[in-house]
VOKERO-558531 format. One line per 4 residues: for each residue x, y, z of N, C-alpha, C. Coordinates in steps of 0.02 Angstrom, whole numbers, plus 50000, padded with zeros to 5 digits. Last residue first. Layout:
BEGIN
X,Y,Z,X,Y,Z,X,Y,Z ~ ...
***
This chain:
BEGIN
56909,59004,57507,56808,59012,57556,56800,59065,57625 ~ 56969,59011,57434,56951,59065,57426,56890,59066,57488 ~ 57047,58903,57387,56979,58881,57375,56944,58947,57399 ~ 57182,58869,57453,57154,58841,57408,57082,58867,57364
57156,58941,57569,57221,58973,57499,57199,58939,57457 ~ 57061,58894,57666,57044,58964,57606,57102,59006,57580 ~ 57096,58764,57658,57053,58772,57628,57040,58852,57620 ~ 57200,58805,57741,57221,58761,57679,57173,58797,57633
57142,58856,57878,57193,58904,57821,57190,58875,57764 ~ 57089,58749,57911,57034,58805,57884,57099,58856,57849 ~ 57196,58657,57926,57127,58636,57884,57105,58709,57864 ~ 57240,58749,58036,57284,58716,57990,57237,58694,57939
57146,58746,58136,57166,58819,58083,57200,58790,58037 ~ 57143,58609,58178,57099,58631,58148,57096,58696,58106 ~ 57278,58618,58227,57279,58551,58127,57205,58578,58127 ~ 57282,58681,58335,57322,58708,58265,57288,58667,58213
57176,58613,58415,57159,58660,58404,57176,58698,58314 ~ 57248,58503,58435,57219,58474,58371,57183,58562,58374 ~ 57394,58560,58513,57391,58530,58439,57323,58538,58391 ~ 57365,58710,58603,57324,58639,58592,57355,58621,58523
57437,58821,58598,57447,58783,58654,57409,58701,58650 ~ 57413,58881,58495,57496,58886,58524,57489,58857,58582 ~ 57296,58909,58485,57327,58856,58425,57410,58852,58444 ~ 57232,58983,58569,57240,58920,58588,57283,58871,58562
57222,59111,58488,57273,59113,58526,57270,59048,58569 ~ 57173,59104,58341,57152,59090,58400,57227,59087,58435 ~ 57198,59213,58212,57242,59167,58236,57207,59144,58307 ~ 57092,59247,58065,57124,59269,58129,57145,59212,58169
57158,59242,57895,57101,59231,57955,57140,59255,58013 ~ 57268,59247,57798,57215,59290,57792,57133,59259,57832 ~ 57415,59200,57881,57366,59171,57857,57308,59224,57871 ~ 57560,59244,57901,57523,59268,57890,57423,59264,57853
57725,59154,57928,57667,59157,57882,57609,59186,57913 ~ 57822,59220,58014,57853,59225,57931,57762,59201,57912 ~ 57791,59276,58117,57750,59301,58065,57770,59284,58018 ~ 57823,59169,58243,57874,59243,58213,57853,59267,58140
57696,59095,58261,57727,59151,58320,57761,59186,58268 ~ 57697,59053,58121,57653,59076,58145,57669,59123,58177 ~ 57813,58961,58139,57795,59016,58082,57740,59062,58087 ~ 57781,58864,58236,57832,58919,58256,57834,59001,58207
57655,58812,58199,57665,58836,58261,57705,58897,58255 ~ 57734,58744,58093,57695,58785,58072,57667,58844,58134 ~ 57831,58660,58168,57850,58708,58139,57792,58751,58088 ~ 57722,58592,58236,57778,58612,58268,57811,58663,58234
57664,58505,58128,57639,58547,58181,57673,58602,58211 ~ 57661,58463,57987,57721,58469,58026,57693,58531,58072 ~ 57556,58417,57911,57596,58377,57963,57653,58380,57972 ~ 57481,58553,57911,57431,58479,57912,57484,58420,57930
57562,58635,57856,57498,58643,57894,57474,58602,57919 ~ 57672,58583,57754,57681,58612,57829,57612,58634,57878 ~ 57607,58543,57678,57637,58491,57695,57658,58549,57767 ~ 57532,58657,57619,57494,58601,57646,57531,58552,57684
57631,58727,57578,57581,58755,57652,57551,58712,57671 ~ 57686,58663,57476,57749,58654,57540,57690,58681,57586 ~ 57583,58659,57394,57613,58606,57428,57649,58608,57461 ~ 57595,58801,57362,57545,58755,57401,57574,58697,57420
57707,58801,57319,57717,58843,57362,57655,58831,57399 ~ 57712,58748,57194,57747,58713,57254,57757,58762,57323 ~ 57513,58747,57152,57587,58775,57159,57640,58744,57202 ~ 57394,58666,57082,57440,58697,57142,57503,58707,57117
57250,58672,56993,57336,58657,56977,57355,58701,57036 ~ 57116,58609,56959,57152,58649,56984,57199,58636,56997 ~ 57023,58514,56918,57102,58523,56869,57136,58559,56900 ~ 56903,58486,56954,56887,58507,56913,56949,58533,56871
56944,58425,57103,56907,58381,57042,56912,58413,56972 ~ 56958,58545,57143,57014,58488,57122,57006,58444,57076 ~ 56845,58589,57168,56900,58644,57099,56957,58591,57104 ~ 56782,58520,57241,56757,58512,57190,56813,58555,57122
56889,58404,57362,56861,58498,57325,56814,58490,57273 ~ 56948,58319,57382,56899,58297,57353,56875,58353,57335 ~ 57035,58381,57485,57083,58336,57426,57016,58312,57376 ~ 56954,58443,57585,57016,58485,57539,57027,58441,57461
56879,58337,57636,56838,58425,57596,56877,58449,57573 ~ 56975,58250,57675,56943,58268,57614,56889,58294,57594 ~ 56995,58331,57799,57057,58352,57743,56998,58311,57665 ~ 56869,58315,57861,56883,58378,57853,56941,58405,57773
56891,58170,57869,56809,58207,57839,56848,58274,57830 ~ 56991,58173,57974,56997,58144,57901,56947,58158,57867 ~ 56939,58220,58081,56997,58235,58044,57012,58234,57975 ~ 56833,58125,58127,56809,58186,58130,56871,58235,58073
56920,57999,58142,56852,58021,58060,56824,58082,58051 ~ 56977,58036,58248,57007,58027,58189,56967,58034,58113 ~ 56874,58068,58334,56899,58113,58314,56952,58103,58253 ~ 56812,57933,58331,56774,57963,58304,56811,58031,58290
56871,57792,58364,56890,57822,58300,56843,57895,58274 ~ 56881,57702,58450,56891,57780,58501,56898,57805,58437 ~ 56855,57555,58451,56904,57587,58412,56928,57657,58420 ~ 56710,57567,58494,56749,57545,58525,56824,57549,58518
56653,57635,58366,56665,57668,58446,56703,57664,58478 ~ 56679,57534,58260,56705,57611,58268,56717,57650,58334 ~ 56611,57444,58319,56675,57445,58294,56697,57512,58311 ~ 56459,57498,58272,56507,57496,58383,56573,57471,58363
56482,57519,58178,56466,57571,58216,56466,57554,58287 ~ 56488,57389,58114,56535,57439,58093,56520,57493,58140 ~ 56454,57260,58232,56421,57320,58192,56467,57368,58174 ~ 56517,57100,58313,56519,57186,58305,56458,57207,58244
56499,56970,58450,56457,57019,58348,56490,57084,58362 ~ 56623,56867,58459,56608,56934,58481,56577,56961,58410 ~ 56701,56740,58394,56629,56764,58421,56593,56805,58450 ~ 56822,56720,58297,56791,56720,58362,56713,56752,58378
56836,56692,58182,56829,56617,58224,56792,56653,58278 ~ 56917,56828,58134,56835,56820,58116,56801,56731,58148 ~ 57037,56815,58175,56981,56865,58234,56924,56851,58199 ~ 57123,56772,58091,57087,56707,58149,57015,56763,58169
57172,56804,57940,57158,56815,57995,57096,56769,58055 ~ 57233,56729,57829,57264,56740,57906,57231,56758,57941 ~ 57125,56785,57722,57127,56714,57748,57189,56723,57801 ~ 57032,56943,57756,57094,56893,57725,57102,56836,57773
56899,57027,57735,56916,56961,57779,56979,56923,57721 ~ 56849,57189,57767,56902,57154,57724,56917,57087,57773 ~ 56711,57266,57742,56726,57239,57763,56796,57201,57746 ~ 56676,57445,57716,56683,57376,57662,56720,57341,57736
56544,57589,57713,56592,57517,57739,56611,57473,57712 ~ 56508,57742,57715,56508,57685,57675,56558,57645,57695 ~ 56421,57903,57770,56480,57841,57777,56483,57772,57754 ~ 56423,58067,57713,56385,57999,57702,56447,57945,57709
56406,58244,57759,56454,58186,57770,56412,58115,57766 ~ 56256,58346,57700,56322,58324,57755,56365,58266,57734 ~ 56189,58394,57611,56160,58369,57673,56197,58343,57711 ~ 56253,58415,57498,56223,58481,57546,56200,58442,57601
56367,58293,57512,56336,58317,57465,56294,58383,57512 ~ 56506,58164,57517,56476,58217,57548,56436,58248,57475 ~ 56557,57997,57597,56532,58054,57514,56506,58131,57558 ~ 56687,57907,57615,56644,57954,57652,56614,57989,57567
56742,57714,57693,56741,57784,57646,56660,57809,57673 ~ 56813,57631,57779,56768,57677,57768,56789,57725,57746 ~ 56824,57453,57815,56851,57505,57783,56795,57559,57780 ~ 56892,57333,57944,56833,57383,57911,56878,57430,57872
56963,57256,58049,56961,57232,57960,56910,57274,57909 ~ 57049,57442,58058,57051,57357,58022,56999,57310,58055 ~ 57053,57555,58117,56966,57535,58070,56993,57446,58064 ~ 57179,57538,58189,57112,57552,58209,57037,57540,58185
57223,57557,58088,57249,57511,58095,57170,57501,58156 ~ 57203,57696,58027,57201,57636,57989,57185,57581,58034 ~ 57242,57784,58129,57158,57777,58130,57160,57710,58061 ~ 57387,57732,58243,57361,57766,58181,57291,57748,58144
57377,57730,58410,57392,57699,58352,57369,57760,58295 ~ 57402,57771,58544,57419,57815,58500,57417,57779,58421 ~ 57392,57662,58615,57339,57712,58650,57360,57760,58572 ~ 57499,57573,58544,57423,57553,58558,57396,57615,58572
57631,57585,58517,57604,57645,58534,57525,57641,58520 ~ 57661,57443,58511,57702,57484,58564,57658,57555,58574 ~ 57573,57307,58474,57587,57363,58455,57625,57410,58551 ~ 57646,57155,58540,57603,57197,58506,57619,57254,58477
57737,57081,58583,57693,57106,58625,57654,57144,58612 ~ 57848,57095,58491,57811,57033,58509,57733,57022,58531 ~ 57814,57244,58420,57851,57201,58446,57822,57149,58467 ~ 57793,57390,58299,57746,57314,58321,57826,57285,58350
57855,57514,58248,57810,57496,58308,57788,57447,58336 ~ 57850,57487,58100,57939,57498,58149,57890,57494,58236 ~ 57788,57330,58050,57766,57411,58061,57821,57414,58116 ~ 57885,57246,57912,57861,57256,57979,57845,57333,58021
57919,57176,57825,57918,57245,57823,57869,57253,57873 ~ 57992,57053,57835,57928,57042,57826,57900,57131,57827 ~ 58112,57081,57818,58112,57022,57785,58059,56997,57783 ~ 58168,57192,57895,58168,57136,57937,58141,57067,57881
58166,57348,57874,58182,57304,57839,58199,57230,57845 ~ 58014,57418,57964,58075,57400,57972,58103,57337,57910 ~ 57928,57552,57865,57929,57512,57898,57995,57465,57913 ~ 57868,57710,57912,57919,57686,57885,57905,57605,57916
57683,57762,57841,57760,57772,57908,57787,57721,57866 ~ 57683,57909,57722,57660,57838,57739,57736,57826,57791 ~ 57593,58035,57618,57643,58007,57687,57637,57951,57728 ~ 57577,58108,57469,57574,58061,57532,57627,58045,57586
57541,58273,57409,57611,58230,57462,57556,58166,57476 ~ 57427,58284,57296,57444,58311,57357,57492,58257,57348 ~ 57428,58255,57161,57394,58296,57158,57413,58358,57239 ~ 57520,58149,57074,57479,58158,57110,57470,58215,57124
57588,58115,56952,57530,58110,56945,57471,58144,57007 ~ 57721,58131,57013,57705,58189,56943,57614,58189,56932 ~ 57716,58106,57169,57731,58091,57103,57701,58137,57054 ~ 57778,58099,57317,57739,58142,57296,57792,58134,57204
57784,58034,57493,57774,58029,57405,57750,58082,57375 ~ 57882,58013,57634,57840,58067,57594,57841,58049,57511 ~ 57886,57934,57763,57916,57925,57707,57883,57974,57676 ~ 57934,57932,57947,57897,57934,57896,57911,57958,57822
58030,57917,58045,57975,57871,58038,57946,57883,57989 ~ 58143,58013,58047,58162,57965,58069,58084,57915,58056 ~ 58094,58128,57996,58168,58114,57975,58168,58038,58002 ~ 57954,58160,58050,57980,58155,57978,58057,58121,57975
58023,58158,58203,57958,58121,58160,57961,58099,58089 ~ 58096,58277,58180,58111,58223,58199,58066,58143,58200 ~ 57987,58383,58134,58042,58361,58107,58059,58292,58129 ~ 57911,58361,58260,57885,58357,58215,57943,58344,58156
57965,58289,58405,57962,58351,58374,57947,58314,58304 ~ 57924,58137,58536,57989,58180,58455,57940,58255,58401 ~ 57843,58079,58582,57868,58136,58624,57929,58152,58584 ~ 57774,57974,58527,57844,57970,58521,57877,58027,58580
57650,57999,58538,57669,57941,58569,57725,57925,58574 ~ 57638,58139,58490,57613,58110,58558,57656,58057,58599 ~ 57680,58106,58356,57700,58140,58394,57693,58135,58467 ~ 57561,58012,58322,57617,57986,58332,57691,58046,58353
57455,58104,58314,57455,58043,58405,57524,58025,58388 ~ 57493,58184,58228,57476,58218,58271,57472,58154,58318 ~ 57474,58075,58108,57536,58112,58125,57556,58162,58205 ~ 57344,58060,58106,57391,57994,58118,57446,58041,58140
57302,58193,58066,57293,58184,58125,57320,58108,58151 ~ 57337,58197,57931,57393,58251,57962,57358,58216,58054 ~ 57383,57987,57874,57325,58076,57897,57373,58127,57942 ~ 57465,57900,57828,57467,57927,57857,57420,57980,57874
57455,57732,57756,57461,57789,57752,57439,57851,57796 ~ 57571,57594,57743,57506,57636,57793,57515,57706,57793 ~ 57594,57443,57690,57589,57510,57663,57531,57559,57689 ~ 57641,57296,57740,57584,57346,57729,57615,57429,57697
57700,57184,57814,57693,57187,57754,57631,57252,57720 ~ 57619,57193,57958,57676,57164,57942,57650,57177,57849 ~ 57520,57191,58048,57562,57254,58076,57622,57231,58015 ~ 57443,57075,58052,57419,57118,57999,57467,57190,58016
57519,56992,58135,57517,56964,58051,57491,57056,58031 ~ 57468,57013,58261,57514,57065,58235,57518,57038,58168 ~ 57414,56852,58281,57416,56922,58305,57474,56949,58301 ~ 57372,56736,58236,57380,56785,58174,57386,56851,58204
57315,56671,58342,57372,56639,58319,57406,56692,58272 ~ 57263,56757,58455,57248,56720,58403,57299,56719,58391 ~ 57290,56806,58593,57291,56735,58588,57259,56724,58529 ~ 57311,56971,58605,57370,56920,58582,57375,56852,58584
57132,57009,58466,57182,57010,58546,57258,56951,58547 ~ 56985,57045,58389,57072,57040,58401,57098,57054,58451 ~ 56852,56978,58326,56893,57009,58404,56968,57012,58363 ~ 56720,56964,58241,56783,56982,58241,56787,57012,58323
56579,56924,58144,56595,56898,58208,56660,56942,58184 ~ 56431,57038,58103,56487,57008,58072,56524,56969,58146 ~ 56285,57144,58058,56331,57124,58115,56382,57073,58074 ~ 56256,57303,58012,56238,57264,57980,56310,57216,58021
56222,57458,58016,56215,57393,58077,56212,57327,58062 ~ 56294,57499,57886,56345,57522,57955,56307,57456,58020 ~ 56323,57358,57788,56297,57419,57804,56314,57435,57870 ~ 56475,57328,57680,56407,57296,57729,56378,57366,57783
56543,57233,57546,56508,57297,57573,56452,57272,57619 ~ 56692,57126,57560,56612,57156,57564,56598,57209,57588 ~ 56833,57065,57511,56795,57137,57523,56709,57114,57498 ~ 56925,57016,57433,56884,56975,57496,56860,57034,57543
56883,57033,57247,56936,57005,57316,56921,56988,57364 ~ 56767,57127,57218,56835,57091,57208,56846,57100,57253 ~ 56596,57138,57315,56648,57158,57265,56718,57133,57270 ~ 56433,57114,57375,56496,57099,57350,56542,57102,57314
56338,57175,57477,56351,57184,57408,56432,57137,57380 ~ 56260,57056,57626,56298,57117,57590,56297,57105,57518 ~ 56284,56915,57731,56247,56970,57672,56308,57028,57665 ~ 56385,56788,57760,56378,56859,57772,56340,56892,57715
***
């Protein structure tokens, strides 16, 4: 495989730049990669796994997902829970695969690709790393992909559409530059961005008052709300 090469079993490879990988339940290594992980969550991972659970946003949090937030960091992470089974197993994967397939989370979805994003005045720039660990069989098989029909085929474009947006928040340039939140930001961000349901409700009974105007769709469409939800963040944060 061409490409740049960097530690471990990561290559950089350009978006048409082809590779062999399938995944399906006759490789021998299927679900291996649903097992032993640490998966972190986007406010729009959070938004299908509401979907797929048909559990309220609280109930989401209380029962699947874990929240970090260390002296060093800057925002909450949120990563799902996994089952204590002796291989930490994604609480979703059963024999038969993943359970909330149509609703997966946009990680699991990019796997074995990785993408990062730059931005500069000329828009959003996408950068790929390839990750081939020795379990996995799907690189034997023989279907060429391209990080960009990957992606398609993966239905990942409103998830990248999501995730481009929150890091215009977490990559700011006044973040970069030391800006210090409050816990009173961090509780707007943690309630704007993934707890739908009850930002919804704060909304309807005015306890919050966000200095834009409220589309009256955001009480009926989720990704409508996590889009005011983004554009509120960004102008408590950042004044825009």
């Amino acid at each position: 495989m061409s490409g740049k090469q960097i530690p471990g079993q990561l290559s950089r490879i350009s978006p048409g730049e082809v590779f062999s990988f399938l995944c399906h339940d006759r490789v021998s290594c299927f679900t291996h990669c649903c097992r032993e992980l640490e998966l972190v969550l986007t406010p729009y991972d959070v938004l299908r796994l509401r979907l797929a659970t048909g559990l309220s946003s609280s109930e989401l949090h209380e029962g699947y997902i874990i929240e970090e937030l260390t002296p060093e960091d800057t925002f909450p992470r949120f990563y799902l829970t996994m089952v204590d089974d002796g291989k930490a197993s994604c609480v979703f994967v059963n024999d038969a695969g993943c359970s909330i397939y149509l609703h997966r989370p946009g990680a699991c979805r990019t796997y074995p690709l990785g993408r990062g994003t730059t931005r500069d005045e000329s828009g959003v720039h996408e950068q790929f790393i390839l990750l081939q660990e020795p379990h996995c069989q799907g690189f034997q098989e023989t279907t060429v992909q391209t990080a960009q029909r990957f992606m398609k085929s993966q239905e990942l474009e409103t998830f990248n559409r999501f995730n481009d947006r929150l890091t215009a928040i977490t990559q700011h340039r006044k973040i970069k530059d030391g800006l210090e939140l409050t816990n009173e930001h961090i509780s707007l961000y943690r309630l704007a961005l993934y707890d739908l349901d009850n930002f919804r409700a704060q909304l309807a009974d005015k306890r919050i008052e966000p200095p834009l105007d409220i589309p009256e769709v955001v009480y009926e469409d989720d990704e409508k709300l996590l889009e005011f939800g983004l554009q509120f963040i960004e102008r408590l944060f950042f004044d825009l």
